[in-house]
N, C-alpha and C positions, 0 to 999 in steps of 0.2 A: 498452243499457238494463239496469239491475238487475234490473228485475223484467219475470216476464213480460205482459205486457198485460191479460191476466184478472188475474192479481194486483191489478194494479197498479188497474185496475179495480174491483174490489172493495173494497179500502183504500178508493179515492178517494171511492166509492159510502157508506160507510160513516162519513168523516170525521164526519158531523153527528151521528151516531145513537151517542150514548156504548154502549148496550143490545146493538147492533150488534158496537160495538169490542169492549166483553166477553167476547164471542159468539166473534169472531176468534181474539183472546187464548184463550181458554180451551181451542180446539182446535186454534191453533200449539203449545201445551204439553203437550197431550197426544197430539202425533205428533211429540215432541221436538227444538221450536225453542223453549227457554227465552227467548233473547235476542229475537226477536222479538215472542214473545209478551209480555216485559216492557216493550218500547217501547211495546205498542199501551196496556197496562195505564195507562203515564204519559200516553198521549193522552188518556184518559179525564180522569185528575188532572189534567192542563192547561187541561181544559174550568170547572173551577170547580166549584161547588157544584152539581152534576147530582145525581139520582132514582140512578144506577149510579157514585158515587163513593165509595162506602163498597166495591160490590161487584169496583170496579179495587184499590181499597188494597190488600183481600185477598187479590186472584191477583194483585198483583205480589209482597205479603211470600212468597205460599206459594212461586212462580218464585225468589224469590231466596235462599229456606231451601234451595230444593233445590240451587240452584248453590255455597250455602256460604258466601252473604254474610248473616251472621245477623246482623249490625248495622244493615245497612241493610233487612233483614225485619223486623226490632224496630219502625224506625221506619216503615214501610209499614203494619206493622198499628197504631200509636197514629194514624195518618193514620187509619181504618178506625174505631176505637174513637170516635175526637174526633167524628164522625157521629152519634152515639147512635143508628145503624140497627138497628133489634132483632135482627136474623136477623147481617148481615154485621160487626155492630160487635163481638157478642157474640162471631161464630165468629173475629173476631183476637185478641179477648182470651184465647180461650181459644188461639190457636195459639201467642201470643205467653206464655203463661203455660207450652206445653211448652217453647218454644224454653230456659227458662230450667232447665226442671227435666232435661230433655237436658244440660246446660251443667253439673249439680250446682247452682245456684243457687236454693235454697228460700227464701232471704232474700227473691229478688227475682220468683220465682215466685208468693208469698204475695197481694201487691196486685194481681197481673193474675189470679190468680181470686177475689177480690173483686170485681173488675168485671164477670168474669164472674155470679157472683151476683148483683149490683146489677142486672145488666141487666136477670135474672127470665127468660132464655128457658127453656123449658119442658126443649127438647132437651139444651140446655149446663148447667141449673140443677144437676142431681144430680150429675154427675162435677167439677163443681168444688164442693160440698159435700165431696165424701169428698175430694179432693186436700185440701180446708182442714183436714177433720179428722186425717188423717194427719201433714202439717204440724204441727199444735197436738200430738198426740202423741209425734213425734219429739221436739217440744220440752219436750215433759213436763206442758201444757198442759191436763188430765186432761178439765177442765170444759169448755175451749174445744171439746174435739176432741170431747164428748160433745151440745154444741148442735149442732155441726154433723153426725154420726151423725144424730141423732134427727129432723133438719131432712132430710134427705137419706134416710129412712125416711119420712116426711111426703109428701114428692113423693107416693108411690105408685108408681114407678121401678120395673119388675119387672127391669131389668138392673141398676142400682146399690141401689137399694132393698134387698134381700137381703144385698149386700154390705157395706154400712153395718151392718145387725142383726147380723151376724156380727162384725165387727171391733168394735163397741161391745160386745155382751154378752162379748167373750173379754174385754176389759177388767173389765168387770163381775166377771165370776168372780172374775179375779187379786184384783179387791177385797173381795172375800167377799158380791158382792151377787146373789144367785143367784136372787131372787123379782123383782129388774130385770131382770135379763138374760130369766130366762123370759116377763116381757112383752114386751121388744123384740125376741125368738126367735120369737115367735108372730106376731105382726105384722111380721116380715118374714118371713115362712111366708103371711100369708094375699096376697103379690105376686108368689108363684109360679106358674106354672101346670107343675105336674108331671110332666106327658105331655112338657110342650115344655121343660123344665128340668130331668132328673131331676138332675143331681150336683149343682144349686144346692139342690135342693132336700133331695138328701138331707145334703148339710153342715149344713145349718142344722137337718137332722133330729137328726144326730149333736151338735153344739151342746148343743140343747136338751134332748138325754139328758143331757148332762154337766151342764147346768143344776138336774138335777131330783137326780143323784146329791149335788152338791153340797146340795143346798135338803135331801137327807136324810141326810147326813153332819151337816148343822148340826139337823135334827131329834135324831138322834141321840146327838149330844154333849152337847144340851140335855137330855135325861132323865137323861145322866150325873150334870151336874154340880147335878143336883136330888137333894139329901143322901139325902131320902124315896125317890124314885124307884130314884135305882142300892142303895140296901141292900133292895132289893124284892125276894122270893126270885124272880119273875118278872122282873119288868121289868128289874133289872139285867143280869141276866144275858142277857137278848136282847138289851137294848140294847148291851151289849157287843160281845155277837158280830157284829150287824148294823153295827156301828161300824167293830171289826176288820174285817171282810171287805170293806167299804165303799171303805178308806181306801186300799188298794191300788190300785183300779181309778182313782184320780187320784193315783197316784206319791208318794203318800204314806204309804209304806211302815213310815216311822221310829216314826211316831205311832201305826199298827196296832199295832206290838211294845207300844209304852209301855202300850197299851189293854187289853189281854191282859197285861200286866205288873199293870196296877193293877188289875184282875178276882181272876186269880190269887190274889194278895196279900190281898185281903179275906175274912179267913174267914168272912163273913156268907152271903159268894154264891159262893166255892172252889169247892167242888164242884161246885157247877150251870155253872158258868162253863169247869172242867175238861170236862166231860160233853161243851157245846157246841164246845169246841175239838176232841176226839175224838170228833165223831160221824161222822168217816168212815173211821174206826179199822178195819184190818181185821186184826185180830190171831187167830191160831189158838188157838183155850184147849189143843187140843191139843197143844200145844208149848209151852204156859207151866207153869210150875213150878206146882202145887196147882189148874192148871187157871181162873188168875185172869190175864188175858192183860198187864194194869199190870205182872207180876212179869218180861213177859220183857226181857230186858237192854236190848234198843233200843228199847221203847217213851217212855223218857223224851227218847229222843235225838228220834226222830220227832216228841214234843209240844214241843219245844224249835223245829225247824227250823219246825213250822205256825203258833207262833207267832211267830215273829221273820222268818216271811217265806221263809226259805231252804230249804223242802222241794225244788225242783228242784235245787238244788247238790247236797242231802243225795241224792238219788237218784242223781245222777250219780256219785255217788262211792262208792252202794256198789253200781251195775249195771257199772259199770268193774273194782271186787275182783274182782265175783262172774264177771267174764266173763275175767280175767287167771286165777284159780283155775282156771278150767273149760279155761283155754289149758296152763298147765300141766299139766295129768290126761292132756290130749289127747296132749301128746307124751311123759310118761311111760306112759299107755297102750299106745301104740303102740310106746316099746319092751319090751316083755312078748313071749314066743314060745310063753305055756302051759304054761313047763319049769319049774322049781322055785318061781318066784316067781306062779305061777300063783294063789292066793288073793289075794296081794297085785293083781293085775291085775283079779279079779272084784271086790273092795272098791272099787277106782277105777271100775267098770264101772257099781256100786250109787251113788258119789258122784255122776257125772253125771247123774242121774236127777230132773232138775224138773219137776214135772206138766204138761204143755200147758195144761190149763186153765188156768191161770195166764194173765194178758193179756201177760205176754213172756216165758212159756216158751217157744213156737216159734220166736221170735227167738234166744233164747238156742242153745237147739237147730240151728239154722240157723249160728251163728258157731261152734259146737262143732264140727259137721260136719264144717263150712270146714278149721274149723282142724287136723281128724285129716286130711281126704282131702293136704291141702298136707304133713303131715309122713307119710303113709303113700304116696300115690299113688294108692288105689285106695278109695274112701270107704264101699262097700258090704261089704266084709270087717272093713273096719277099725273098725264100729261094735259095741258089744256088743250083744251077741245079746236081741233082743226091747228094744231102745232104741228112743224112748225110755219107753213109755206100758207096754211088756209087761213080765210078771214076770222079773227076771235067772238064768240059767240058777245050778241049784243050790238055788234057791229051792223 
């Protein structure tokens, strides 16, 4: 005999009771007899239009996706769908609408979550809203993909619901609609629960920051291009700056310059406008010529890089001089023995002398060090005496 007698038993026990077979089925498959468990799946189907014929369609399509036969799982689950079963018809539409997008197939992935949405189940409704919107996106379909977002916000979905807000308002932005976006950022914010979501939640936190910079970039540009406002000894010149400093923080660097270009430019509001660009100037007067710190030589270099953006390049390139300078002192120091060239070695002793105070003088200090103990060998002899903070001997 094939089978053993309880088996066979059971089968037999069960032939009438389609709910039964299901039953069988569903736990031959999940102790990995695919092929049995899809026979019992089409006993079901043979029975006709049974209460459990929608719920065989669908463990035999899922049975036979897993085996590899996705054409004949295709048609297992439109056996499934053709039921109008709420629960089992929906969940093949919706298998049958990955089976396609697994495949690359969004042409044909499209109508099977439609059906999916037609059906209305509750469970399946929201993720095939966002597959539709995504869809309609790729295709460039701006309006379509935005009924479905908004529709798919609407559920109240606290797992796709969020997700939707967010993919809809990043669109939103790119189209300069930043007072949209902050509504459907805030209403997928209020489908969070915090404690049980914190990164969904703080994306859409993050979002809806960017939503707000954006809403005050377009404030801001708005006072600009109000004739009265930007020639305002006040308001232009804030509005400028809050503009320039604004524009950066969303990669919009180019337009910062231009802002600070046409501020500049205006001798109405120049100098208030310069003031703002240099208030974090930290110029010594005591090292400026007449003791006016505008006069020392890199300050135009410095208001040049804060405007156009490049103050970190500018820094790198002259903490890189200043520390090649200091490489070279290190090892013309170190060849000095005290003997004739002896003031020339305490002149190089007073050059290396940069205040700690300073926020990278100790660093600096720290690669000076490096760099004498590697050409001397021994780093505590090899420093000048009372470096770097004491007075140089001779003083």
């Amino acid at each position: 005999m094939s089978e053993t007698p309880d088996k066979a038993g059971a089968a037999g026990g069960a032939a009438a009771d389609p709910s039964r077979l299901c039953e069988e089925a569903r736990l031959l498959a999940e102790e990995g007899d695919p092929g049995r468990a899809a026979g019992l799946f089409r006993e079901v189907l043979a029975l006709g239009d049974t209460p459990c014929r929608a719920q065989a369609a669908l463990g035999l399509a899922v049975v036979l996706d897993d085996g590899g036969d996705v054409e004949a799982a295709r048609e297992a689950d439109r056996l499934a769908i053709a039921t109008g079963d709420p629960e089992y018809g929906a969940r093949a539409a919706y298998h049958l609408a990955l089976t396609h997008e697994r495949a690359g197939e969004p042409a044909e992935a499209e109508p099977a979550w439609r059906v999916v949405v037609d059906f209305g189940t509750p469970a399946y409704l929201p993720p095939a809203l966002l597959a539709l919107a995504r869809l309609a996106d790729d295709g460039g379909d701006f309006e379509a993909a935005r009924g479905h977002w908004e529709e798919a916000v609407a559920t109240g979905d606290a797992e796709y619901g969020p997700v939707a807000a967010h993919d809809l308002a990043q669109r939103l932005l790119e189209r300069g609609e930043a007072a949209r976006a902050l509504r459907i950022l805030n209403a997928g914010l209020k489908l969070i629960d915090r404690e049980k979501a914190p990164y969904a939640h703080a994306r859409l936190a993050v979002a809806l920051g960017i939503a707000y910079l954006d809403q005050a970039i377009g404030a801001f540009g708005a006072a600009l291009n109000d004739a009265g406002a930007a020639a305002d000894g006040e308001v232009g010149p804030l509005a400028t700056e809050l503009l320039a400093r604004t524009l950066p923080l969303r990669g919009r660097g180019a337009e910062a310059r231009e802002v600070w270009r046409r501020g500049l430019a205006d001798p109405g509001v120049a100098a208030q406008v310069r003031a703002r660009l240099r208030r974090d100037f930290a110029a010594d007067e005591d090292d400026a010529p007449g003791g006016d710190p505008a006069d020392l030589w890199w300050e135009p270099v410095v208001e040049q890089a804060v405007s156009d953006g490049s103050l970190p390049a500018l820094a790198g390139e002259a903490f890189g001089a200043l520390d090649h300078m200091y490489a070279l002192l290190a090892v013309r120091y170190a060849g000095y023995d005290g003997g004739p060239d002896g003031e020339s070695r305490e002149v190089m002793g007073q050059a290396v002398r940069v205040p700690s105070d300073y926020a990278w003088g100790p660093l600096l200090h720290e690669s000076f060090a490096e760099r004498l103990r590697v050409a001397m060998g021994a780093p505590a002899s090899a420093l000048p005496p009372g470096w770097p903070d004491g007075e140089p001997a001779g003083d």
